[in-house]
N, C-alpha and C positions, 0 to 999 in steps of 0.2 A: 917516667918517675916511679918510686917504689917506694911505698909506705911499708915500715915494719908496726905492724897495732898490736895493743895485749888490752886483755879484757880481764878482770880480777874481781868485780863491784857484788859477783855475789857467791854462788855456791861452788861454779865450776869457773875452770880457770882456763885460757886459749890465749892462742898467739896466732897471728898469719900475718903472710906477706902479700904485697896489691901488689902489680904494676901497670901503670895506666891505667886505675880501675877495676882490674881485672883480678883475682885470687890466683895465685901462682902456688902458695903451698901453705898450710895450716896444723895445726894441733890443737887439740882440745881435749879438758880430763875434767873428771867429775867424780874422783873416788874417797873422799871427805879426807884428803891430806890438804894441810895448809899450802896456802899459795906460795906463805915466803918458801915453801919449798919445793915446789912442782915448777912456778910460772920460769924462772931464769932457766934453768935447765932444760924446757920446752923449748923457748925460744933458741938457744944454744944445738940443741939437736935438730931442730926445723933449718935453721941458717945452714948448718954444718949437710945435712943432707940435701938443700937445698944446690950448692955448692956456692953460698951467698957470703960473704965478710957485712959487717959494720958500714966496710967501706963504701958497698953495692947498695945502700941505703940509704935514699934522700930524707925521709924524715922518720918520726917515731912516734904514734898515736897510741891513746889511750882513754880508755872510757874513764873521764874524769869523776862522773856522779847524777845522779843519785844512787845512793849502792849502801854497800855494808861499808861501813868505817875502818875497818881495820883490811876490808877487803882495795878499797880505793886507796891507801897510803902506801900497801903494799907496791899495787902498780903504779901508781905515781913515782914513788920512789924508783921503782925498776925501770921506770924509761925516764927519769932524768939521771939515774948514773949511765944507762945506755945516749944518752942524748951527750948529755956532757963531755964523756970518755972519746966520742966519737965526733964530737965541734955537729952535733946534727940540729935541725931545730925541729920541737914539738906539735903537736897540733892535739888538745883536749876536745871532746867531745862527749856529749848529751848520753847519757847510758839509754833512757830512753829512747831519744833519733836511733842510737845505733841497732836497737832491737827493730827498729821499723824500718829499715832498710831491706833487710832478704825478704821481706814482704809486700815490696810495694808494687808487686804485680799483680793484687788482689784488685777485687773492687770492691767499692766500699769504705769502712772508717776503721783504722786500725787503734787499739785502744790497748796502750804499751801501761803494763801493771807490774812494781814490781811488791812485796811483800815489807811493810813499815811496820806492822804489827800494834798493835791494840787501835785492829780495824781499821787502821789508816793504810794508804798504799803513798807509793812513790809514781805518778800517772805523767804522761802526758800522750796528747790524740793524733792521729796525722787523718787527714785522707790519701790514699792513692793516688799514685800519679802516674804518668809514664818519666818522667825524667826524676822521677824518686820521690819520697811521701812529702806531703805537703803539712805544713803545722796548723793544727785546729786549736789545739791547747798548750799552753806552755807547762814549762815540769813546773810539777807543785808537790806536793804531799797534801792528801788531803782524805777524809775520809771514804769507807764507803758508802754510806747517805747521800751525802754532797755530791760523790764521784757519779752515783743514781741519777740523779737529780740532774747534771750536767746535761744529759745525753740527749735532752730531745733537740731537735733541729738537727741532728747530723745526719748526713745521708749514706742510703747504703744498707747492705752484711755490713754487722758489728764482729769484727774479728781481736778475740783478746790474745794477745802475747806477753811471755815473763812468766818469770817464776811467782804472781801475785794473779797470775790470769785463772787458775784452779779457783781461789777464792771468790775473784771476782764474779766466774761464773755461776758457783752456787748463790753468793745475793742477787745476780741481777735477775735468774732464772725464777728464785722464789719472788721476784718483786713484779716478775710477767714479761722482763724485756727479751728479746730474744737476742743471742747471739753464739760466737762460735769458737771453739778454743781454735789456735794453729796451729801446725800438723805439728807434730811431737819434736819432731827434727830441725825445727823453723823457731820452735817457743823460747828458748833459753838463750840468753845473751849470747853472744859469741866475737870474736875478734875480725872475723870477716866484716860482720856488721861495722866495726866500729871501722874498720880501715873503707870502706864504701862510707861511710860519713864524713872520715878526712877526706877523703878525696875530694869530696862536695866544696868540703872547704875550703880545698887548697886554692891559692894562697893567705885567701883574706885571715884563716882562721889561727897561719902559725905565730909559735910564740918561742924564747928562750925557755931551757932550761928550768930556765932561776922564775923564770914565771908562772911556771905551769904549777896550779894548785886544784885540789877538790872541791867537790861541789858537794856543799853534805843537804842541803835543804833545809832541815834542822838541827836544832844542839842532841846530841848524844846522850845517850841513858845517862852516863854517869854526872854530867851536866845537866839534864835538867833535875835530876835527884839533888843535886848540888844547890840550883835554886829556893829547889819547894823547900828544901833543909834553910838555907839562908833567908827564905820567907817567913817560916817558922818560928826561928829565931829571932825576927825583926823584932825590937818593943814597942809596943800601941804608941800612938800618936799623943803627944801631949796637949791635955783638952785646951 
């Protein structure tokens, strides 16, 4: 079986191929060009050098969310015209599982952060395992007090990954807890990851096409500005 996965949810953008599990060939870039215009052309060069078609392709995975917004529509979109064009079906997954996967040879609690901003992150926790990370916490957004706060009872190196693990480590460090970023080449999202998390899934996790959507966690800048404005506006209650 060979999964084609694209990873797009934050700053850098990958593609790679699995088969059986396995990483057969990859790309990945991170030089601040937008995705709609590095991710197709990645994947297109990867295939092509691969000596791989569409055809040679049993499904198409994709880090559904939590991530950047216009970074998760991007890829959404690019494997459902890949999925569609090619009659394939999808398989979305957890942006956080997929960062805790090239890790789950550690020991210890792996603590996937990605950057929400006004102090919030996008988390979720695994333990290590040998047949792949285990789930301690589900994805949430949440701050980092609360995120502090969470950690006791988990066993283990606390290992942070993501592009929110910098941050995390100077609060949790100034707060006394100990723990440890992961190695530089391991921390950032990548397509590998997310094609080792379909494959976990496969088969319970595929879907059409037409069904595969983002996972945003929360409403978007320009929505919740949209609220607190239509809050604003609201007029008092009538005594």
């Amino acid at each position: 079986m060979r999964i084609l996965a694209l990873e797009s949810s934050a700053k850098a953008a990958s593609c790679a191929v699995l088969a059986e599990g396995v990483p057969i060939a990859s790309a990945w870039q991170c030089t601040g060009l937008t995705h709609s215009r590095t991710l197709l052309p990645m994947v297109e060069d990867m295939l092509r050098n691969s000596e791989l078609t569409m055809g040679d392709i049993d499904a198409v995975a994709v880090a559904a969310g939590p991530g950047s917004f216009t970074g998760l529509r991007i890829g959404i979109s690019a494997v459902k015209g890949l999925a569609w064009a090619a009659d394939k079906p999808c398989v979305g997954v957890s942006t956080l599982e997929a960062m805790a996967w090239p890790l789950a040879h550690l020991n210890g609690t792996l603590f996937c952060a990605m950057d929400a901003r006004r102090r919030q992150i996008y988390n979720a926790v695994f333990r290590c395992g040998d047949g792949g990370p285990v789930r301690q916490r589900e994805d949430r957004a949440i701050s980092l007090e609360d995120a502090a706060a969470d950690l006791a009872g988990l066993e283990g190196p606390l290992t942070l990954v993501g592009d929110g693990a910098q941050l995390c480590r100077q609060d949790f460090e100034a707060r006394g807890i100990p723990c440890r970023l992961a190695p530089v080449h391991l921390r950032m999202q990548s397509a590998v990851g997310v094609g080792l998390a379909a494959s976990a899934l496969w088969p319970r996790g595929v879907v059409s096409a037409q069904k595969l959507s983002p996972v945003y966690l929360r409403l978007s800048q320009a929505e919740r500005e949209r609220l607190e404005r239509l809050n604003r506006e609201e007029p008092p209650p009538r005594p």
